[in-house]
Backbone as JSON, one array per atom type, in Angstrom:
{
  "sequence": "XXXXXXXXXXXXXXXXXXXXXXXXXXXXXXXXXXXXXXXXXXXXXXXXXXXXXXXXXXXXXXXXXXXXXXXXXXXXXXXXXXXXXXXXXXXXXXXXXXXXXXXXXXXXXXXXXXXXXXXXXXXXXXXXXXXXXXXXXXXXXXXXXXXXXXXXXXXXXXXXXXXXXXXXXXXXXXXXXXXXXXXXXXXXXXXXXXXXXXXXXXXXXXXXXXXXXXXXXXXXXXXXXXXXXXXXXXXXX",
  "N": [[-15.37, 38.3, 17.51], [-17.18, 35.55, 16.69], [-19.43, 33.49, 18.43], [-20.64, 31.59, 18.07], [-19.29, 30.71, 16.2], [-18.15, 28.2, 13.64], [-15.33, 25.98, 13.55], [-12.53, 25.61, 11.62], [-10.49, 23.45, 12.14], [-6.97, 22.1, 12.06], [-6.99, 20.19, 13.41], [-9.24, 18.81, 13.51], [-9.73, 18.1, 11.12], [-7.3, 16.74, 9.79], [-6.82, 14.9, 11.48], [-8.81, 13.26, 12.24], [-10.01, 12.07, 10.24], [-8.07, 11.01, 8.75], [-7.47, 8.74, 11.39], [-10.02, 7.49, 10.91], [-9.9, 6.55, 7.85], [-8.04, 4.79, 8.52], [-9.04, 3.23, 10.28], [-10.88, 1.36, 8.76], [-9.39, 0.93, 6.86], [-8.16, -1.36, 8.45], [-10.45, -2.62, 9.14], [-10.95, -4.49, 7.44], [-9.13, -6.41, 7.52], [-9.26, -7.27, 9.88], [-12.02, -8.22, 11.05], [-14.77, -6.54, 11.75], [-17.91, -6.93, 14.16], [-21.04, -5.21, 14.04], [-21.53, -3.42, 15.74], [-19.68, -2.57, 16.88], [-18.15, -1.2, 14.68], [-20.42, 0.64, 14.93], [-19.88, 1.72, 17.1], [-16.87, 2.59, 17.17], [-17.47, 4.8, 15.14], [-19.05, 6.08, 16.44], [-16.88, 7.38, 18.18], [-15.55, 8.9, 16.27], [-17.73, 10.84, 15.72], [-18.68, 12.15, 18.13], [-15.52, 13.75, 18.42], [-15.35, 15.3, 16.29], [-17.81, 16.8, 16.71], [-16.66, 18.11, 18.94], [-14.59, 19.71, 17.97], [-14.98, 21.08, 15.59], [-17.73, 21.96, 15.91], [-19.26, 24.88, 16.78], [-19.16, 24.57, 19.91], [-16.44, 24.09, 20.59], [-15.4, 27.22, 19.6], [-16.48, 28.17, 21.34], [-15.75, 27.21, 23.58], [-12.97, 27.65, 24.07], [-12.97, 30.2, 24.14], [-14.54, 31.48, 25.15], [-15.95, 30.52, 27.3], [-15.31, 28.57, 30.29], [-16.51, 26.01, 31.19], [-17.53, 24.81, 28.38], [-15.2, 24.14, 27.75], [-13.99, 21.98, 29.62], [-16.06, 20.33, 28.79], [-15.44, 19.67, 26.39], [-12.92, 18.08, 26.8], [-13.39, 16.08, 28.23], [-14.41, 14.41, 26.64], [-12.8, 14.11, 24.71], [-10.92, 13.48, 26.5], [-12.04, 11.18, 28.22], [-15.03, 9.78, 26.94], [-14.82, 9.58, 23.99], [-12.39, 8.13, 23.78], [-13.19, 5.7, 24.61], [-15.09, 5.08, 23.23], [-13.44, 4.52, 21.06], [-12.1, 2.44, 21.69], [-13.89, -0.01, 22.05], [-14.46, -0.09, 19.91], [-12.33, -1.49, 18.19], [-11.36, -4.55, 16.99], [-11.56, -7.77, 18.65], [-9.73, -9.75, 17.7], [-7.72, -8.18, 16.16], [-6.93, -6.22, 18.12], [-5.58, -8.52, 19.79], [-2.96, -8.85, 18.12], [-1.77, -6.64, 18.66], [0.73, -4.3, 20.98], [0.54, -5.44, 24.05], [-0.88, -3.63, 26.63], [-0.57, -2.56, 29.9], [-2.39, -2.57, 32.69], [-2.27, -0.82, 35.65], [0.05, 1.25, 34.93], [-0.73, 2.64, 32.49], [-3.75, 3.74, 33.61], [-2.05, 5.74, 35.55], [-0.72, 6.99, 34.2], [-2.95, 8.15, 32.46], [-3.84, 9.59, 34.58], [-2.27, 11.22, 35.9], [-1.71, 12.57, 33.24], [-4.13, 13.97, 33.0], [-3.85, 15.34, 34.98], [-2.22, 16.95, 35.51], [-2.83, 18.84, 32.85], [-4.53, 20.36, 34.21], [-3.55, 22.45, 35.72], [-3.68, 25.5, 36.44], [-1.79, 27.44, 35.73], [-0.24, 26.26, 33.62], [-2.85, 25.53, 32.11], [-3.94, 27.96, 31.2], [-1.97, 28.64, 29.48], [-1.58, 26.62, 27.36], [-4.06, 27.65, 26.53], [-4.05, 30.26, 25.23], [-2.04, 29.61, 23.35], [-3.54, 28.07, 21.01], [-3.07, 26.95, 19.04], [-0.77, 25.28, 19.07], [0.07, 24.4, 21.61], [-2.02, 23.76, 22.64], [-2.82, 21.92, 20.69], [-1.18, 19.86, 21.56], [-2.02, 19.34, 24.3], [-4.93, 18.3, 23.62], [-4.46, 16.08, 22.15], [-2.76, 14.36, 23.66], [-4.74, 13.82, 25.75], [-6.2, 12.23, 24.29], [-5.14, 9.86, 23.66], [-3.97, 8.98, 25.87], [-6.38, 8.7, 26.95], [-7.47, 6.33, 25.24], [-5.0, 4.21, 26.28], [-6.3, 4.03, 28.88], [-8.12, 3.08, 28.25], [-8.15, 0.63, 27.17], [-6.99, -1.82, 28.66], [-9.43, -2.37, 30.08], [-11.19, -3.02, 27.86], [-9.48, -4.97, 26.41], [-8.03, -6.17, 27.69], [-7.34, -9.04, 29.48], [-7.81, -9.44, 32.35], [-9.36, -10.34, 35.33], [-13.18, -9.62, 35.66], [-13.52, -8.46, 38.17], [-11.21, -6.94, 38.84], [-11.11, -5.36, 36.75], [-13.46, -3.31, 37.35], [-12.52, -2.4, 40.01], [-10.31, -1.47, 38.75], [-11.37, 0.56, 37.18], [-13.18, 1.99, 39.07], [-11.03, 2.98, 40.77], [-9.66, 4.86, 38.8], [-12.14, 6.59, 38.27], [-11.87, 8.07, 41.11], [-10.03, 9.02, 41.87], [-9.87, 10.88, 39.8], [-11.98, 12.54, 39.87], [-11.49, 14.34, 42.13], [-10.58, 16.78, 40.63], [-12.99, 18.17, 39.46], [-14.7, 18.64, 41.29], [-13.22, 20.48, 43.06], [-12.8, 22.55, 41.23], [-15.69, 23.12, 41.18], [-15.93, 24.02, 44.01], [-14.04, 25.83, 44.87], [-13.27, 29.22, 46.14], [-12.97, 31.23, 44.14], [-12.04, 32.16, 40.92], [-9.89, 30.51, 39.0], [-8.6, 30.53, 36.44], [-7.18, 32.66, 35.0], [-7.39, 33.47, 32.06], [-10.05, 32.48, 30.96], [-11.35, 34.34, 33.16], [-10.2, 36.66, 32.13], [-11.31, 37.0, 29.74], [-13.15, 39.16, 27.07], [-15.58, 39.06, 26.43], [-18.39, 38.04, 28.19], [-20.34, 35.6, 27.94], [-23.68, 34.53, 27.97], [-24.25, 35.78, 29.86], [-23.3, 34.92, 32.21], [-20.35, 34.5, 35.08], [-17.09, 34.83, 35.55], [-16.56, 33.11, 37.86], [-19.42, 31.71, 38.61], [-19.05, 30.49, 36.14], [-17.32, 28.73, 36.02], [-17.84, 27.24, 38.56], [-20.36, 25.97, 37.25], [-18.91, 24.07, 34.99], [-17.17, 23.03, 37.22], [-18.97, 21.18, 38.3], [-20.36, 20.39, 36.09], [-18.46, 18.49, 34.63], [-17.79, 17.08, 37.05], [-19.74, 15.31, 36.81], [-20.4, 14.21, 34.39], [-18.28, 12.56, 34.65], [-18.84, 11.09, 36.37], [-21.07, 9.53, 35.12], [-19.99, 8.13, 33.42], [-17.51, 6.43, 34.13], [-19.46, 5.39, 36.39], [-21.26, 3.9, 34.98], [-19.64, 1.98, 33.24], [-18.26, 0.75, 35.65], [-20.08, -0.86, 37.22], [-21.15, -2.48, 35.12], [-18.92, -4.31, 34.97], [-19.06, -4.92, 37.94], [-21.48, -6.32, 37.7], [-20.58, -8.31, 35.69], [-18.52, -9.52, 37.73], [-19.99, -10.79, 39.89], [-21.92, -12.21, 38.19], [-19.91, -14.35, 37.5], [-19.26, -14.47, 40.04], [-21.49, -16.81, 41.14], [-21.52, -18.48, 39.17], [-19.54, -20.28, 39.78], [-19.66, -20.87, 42.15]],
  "CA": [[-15.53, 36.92, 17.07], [-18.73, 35.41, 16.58], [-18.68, 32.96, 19.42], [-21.22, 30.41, 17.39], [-18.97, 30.25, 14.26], [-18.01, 26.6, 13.46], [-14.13, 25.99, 13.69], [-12.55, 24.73, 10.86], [-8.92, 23.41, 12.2], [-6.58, 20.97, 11.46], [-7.37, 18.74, 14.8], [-10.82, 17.73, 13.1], [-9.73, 18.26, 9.58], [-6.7, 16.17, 9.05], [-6.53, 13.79, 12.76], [-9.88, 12.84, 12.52], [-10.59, 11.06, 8.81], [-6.9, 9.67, 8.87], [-8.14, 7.6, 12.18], [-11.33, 7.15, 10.21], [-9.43, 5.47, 6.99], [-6.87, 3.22, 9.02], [-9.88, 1.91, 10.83], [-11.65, 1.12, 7.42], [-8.57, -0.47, 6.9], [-7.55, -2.39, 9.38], [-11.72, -4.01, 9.41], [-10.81, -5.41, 6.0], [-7.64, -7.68, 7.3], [-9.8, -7.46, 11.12], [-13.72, -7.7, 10.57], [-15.76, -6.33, 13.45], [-19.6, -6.81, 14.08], [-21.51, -3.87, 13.25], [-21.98, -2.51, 17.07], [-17.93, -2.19, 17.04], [-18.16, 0.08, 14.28], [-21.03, 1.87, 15.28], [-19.02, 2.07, 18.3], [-15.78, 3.6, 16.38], [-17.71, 5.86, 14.09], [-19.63, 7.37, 17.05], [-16.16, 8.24, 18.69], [-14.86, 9.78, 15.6], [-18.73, 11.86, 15.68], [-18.13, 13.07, 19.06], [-14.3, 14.12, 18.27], [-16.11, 16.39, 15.37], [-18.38, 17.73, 17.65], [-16.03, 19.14, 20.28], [-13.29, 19.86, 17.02], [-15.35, 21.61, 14.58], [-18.66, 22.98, 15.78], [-18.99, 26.26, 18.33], [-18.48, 23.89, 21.55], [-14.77, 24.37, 20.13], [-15.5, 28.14, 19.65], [-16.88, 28.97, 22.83], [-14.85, 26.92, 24.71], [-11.78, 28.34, 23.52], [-12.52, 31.66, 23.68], [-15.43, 32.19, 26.24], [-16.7, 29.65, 28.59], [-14.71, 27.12, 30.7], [-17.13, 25.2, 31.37], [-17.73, 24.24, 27.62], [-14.1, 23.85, 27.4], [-13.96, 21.09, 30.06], [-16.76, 19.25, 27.96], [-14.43, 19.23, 25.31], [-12.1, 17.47, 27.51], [-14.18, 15.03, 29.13], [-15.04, 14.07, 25.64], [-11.18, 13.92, 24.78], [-10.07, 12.06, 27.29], [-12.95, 9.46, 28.35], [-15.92, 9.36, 26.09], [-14.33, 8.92, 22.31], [-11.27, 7.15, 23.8], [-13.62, 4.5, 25.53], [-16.4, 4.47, 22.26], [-12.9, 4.08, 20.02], [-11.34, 1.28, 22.04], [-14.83, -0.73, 22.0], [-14.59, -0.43, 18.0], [-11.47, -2.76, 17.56], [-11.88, -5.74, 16.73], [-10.37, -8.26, 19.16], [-8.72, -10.0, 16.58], [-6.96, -6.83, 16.09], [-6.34, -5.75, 19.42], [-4.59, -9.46, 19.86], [-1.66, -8.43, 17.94], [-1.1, -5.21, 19.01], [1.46, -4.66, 22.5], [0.1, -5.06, 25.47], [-0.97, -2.29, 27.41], [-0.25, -2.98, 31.1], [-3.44, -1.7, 33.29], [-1.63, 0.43, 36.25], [1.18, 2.43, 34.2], [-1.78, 3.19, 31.62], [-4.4, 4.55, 34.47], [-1.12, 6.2, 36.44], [-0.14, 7.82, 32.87], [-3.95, 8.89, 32.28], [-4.72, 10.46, 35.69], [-0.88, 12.42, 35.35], [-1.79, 14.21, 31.8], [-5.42, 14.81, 33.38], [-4.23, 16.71, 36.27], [-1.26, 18.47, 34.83], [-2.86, 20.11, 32.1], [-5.66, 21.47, 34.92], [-2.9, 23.12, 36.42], [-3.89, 26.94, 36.13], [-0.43, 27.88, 34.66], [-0.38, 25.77, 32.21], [-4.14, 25.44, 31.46], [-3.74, 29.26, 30.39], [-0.95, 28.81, 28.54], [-2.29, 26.31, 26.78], [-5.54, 28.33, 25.88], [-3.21, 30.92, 24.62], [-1.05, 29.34, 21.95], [-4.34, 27.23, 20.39], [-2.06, 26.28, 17.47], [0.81, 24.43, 19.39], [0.18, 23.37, 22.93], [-3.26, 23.28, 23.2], [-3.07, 20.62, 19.98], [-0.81, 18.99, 21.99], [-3.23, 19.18, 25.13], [-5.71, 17.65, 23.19], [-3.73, 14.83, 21.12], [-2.4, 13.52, 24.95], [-5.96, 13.51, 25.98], [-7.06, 11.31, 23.45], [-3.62, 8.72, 23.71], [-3.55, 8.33, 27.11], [-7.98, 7.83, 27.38], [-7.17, 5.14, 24.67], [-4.41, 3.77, 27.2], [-6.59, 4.22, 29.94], [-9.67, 1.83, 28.14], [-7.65, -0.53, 26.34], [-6.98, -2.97, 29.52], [-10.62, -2.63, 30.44], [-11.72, -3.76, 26.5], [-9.05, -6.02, 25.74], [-7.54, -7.03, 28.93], [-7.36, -10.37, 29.86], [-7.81, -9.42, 33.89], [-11.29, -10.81, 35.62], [-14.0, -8.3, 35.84], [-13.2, -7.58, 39.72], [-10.04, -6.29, 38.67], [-11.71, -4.06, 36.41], [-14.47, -2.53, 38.63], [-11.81, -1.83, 41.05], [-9.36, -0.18, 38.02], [-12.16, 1.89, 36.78], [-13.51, 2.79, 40.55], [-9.77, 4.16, 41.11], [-10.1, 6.12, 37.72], [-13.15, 7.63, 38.91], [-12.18, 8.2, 42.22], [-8.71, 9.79, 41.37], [-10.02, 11.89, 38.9], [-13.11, 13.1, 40.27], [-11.63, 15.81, 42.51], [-10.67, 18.01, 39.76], [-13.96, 18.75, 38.8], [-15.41, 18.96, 42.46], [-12.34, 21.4, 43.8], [-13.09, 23.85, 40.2], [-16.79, 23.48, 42.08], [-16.05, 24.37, 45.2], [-13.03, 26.71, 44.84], [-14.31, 30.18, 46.36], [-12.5, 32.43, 43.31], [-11.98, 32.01, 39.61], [-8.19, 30.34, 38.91], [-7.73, 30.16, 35.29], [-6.89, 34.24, 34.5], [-7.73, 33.45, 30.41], [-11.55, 33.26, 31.17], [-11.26, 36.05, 33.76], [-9.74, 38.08, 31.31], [-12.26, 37.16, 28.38], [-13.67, 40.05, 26.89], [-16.91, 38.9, 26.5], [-19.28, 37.12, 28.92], [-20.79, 35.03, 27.22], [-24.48, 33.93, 28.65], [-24.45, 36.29, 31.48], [-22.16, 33.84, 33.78], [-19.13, 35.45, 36.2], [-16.36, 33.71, 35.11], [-16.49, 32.37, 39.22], [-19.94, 30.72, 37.87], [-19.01, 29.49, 34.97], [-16.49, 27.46, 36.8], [-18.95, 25.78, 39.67], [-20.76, 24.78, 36.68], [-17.48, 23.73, 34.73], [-16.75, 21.76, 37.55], [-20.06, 20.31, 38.55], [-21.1, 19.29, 34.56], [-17.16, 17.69, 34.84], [-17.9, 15.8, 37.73], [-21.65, 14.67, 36.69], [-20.01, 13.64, 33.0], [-17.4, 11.52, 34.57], [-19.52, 9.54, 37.23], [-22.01, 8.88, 34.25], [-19.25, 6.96, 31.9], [-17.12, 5.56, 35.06], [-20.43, 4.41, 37.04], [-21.8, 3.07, 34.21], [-18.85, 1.14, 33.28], [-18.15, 0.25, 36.99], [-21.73, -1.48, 37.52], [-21.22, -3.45, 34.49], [-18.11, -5.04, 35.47], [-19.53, -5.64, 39.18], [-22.29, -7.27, 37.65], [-20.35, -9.55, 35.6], [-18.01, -10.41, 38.64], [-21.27, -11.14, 40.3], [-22.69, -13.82, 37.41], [-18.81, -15.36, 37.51], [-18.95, -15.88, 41.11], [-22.16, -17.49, 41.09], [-20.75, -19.61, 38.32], [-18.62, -20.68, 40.34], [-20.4, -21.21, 43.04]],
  "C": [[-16.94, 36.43, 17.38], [-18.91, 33.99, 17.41], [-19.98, 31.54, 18.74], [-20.91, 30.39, 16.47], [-18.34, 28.76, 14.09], [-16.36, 27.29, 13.35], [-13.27, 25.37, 13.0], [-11.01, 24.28, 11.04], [-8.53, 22.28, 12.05], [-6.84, 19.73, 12.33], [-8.05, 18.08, 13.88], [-10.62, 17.51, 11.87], [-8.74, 17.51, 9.16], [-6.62, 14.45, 10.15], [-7.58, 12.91, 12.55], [-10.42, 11.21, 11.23], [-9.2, 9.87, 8.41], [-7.27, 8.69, 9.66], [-9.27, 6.8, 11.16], [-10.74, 6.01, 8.79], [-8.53, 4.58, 7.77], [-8.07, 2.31, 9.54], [-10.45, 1.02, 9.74], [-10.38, 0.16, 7.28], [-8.27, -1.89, 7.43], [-8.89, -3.65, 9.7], [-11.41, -4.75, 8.1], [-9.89, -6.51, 6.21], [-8.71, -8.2, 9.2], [-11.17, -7.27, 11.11], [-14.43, -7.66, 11.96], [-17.28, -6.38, 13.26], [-19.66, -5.45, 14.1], [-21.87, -2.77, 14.5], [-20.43, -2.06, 17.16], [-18.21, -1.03, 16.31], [-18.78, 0.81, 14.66], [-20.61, 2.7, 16.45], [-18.01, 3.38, 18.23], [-16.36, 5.09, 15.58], [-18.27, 7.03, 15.22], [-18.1, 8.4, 18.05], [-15.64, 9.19, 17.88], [-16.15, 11.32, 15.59], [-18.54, 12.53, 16.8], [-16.57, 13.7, 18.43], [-14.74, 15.19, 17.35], [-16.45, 17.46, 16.0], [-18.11, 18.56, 18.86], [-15.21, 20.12, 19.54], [-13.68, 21.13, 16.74], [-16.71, 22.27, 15.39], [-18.67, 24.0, 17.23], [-18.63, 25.46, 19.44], [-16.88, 24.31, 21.32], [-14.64, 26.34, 20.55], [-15.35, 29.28, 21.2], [-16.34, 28.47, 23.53], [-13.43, 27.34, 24.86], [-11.44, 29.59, 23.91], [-13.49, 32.48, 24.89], [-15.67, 31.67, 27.45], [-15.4, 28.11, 29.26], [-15.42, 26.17, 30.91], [-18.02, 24.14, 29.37], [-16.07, 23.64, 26.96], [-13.61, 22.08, 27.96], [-15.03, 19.96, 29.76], [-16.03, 19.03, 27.15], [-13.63, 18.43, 25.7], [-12.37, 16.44, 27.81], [-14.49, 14.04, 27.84], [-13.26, 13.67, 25.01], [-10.6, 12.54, 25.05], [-10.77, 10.51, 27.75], [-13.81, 9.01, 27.11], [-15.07, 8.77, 24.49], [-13.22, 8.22, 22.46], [-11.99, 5.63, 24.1], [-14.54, 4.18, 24.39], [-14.84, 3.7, 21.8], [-12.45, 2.82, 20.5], [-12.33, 0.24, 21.74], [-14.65, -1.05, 20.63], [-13.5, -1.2, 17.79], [-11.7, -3.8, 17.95], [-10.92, -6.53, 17.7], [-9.16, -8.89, 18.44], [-7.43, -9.19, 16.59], [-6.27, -6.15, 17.11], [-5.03, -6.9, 19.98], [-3.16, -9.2, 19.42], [-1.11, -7.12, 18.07], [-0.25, -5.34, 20.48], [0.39, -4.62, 23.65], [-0.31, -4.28, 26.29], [-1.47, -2.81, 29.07], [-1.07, -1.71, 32.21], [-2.88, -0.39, 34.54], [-0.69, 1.56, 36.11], [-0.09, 2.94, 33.12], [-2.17, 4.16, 32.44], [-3.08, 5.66, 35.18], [-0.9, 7.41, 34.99], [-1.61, 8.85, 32.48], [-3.98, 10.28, 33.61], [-3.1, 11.73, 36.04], [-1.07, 13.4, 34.71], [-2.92, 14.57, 32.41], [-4.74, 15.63, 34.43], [-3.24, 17.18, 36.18], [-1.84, 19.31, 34.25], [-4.65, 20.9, 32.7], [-4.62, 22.54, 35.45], [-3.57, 24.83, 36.05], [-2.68, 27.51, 35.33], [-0.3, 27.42, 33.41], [-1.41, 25.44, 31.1], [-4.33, 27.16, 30.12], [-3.05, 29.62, 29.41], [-1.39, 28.08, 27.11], [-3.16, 26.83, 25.57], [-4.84, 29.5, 24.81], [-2.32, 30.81, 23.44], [-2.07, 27.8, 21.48], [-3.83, 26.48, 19.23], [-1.08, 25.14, 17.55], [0.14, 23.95, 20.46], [-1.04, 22.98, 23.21], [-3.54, 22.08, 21.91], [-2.33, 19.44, 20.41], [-1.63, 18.07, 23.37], [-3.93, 18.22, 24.52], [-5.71, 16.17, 22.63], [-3.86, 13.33, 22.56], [-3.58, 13.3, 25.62], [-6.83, 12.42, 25.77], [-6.24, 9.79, 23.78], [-4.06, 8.28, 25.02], [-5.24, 8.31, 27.84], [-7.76, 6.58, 26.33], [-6.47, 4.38, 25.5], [-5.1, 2.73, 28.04], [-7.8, 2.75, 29.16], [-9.13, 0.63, 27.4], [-7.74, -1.73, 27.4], [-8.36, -3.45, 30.04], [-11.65, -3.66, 29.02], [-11.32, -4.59, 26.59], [-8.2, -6.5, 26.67], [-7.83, -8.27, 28.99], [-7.75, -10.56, 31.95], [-9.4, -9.65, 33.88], [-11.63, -9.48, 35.64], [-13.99, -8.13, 36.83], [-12.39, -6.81, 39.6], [-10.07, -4.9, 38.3], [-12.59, -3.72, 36.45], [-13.28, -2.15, 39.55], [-10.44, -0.73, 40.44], [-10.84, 1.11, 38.01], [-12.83, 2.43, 38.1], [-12.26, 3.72, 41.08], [-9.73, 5.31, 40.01], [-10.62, 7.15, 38.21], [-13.03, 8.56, 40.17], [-10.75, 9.36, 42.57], [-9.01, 11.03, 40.85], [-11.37, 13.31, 39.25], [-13.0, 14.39, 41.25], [-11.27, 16.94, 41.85], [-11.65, 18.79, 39.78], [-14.78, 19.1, 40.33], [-14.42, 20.12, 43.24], [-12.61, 22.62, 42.84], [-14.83, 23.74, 40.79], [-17.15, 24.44, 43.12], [-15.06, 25.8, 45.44], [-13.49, 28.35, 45.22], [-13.61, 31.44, 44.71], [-12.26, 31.43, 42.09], [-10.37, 31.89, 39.33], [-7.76, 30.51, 37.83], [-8.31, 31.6, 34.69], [-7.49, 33.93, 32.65], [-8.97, 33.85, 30.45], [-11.46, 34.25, 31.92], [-11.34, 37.03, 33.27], [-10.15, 38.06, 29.87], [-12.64, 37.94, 28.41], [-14.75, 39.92, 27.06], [-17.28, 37.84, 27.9], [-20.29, 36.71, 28.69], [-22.13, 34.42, 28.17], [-25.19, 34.35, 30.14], [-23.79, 36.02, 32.97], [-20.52, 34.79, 33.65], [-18.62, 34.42, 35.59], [-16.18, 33.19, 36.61], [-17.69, 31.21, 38.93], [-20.04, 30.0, 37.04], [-18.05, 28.51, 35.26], [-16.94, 26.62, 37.75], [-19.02, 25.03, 38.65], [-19.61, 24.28, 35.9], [-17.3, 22.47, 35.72], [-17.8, 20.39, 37.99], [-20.64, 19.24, 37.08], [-19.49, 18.4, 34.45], [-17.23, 16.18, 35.3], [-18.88, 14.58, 37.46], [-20.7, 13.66, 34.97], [-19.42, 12.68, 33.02], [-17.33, 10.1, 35.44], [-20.16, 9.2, 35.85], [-21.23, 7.68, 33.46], [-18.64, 5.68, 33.13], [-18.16, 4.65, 35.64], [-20.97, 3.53, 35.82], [-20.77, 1.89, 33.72], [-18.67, 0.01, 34.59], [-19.44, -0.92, 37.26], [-21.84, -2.7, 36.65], [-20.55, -4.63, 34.68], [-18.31, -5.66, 37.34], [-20.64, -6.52, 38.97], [-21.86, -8.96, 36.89], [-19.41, -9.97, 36.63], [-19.1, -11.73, 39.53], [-21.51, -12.6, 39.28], [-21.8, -14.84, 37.64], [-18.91, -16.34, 38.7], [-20.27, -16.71, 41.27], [-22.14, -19.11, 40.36], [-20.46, -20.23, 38.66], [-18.61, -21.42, 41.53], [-21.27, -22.64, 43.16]]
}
């Protein structure tokens, strides 16, 4: 297998442009400024770019550590651009999404499907469970950013959700760091070695570009919401 061939499967090919027309829809009855969409469109461009081009390939088939970009991209980044893209309007009549069963439901599917047993299994039946892997990834980072978008809770609330996020989630990627041996038998038992990396190194970095990927979105989030608590209480003051 040619480990830079583009990936042409149904994830990106039928999941992707359906999202893409409902949103189109739904701005016609819900009209969003033009940073929303650019917002939405860039999550559906990432979702492409993990779907469809080699990152898919090679993560699949060679490298864990491009696999867990795929992930990271899954579950935070395009769930957190797509939530930004609805319109509040829009978000108003939709249910509720109740901030600690969300986060509790996110940081669950994230650290089940690290499990080594089932991560392998997973990797193994790419057709069935790992589209399910991926689906629950996406659902439950939508979940996870909805109360932070369209919440109604002050911004202390959320600086202190998204600091537990971060803070929850963050030893995954620092324990596949630190771990002295290689856990997930699939890469192990890749044929190829792709890049020259042990499958023991390709898991530090795996877990180190993990961890680095998921302070960058959390801190950056986090900082924003401490700064507007900050202007409030002054406000207030």
């Amino acid at each position: 297998m040619d480990p830079y061939a583009w990936s042409w499967n149904p994830e990106a090919l039928l999941v992707i442009p359906v999202l893409s027309v409902a949103y189109v829809l739904a701005a016609r009855a819900f009209p969003a400024p033009r940073w929303r969409v650019v917002c939405f469109a860039a999550a559906m461009i990432l979702l492409l770019a993990v779907t469809v081009t080699p990152v898919e390939t090679i993560g699949l088939n060679y490298l864990l550590t491009l696999h867990l970009v795929q992930n990271v991209v899954l579950a935070e980044w395009a769930p957190a651009l797509a939530v930004l893209g609805i319109p509040p309007a829009l978000a108003a009549v939709l249910p509720r999404v109740p901030a600690v069963p969300a986060l509790l439901l996110w940081l669950v599917n994230y650290a089940v499907w690290h499990l080594p047993w089932l991560y392998d299994t997973a990797l193994r039946n790419p057709h069935t469970l790992l589209h399910l892997e991926h689906a629950l990834y996406f659902a439950t980072g939508v979940l996870l950013w909805w109360p932070v978008v369209h919440g109604a809770r002050p911004p202390g609330f959320k600086a202190g959700y998204l600091f537990a996020a971060f803070a929850a989630a963050s030893p995954i990627g620092l324990l596949l760091a630190l771990i002295p041996d290689a856990i997930y038998d699939f890469y192990v038992d890749a044929p190829d070695r792709l890049w020259g990396l042990s499958a023991l190194a390709d898991q530090q970095i795996a877990g180190v570009t993990m961890a680095l990927e998921q302070a960058t979105v959390f801190f950056a989030a986090f900082a924003l919401y401490v700064a507007r608590f900050f202007r409030e209480q002054d406000a207030l003051g």
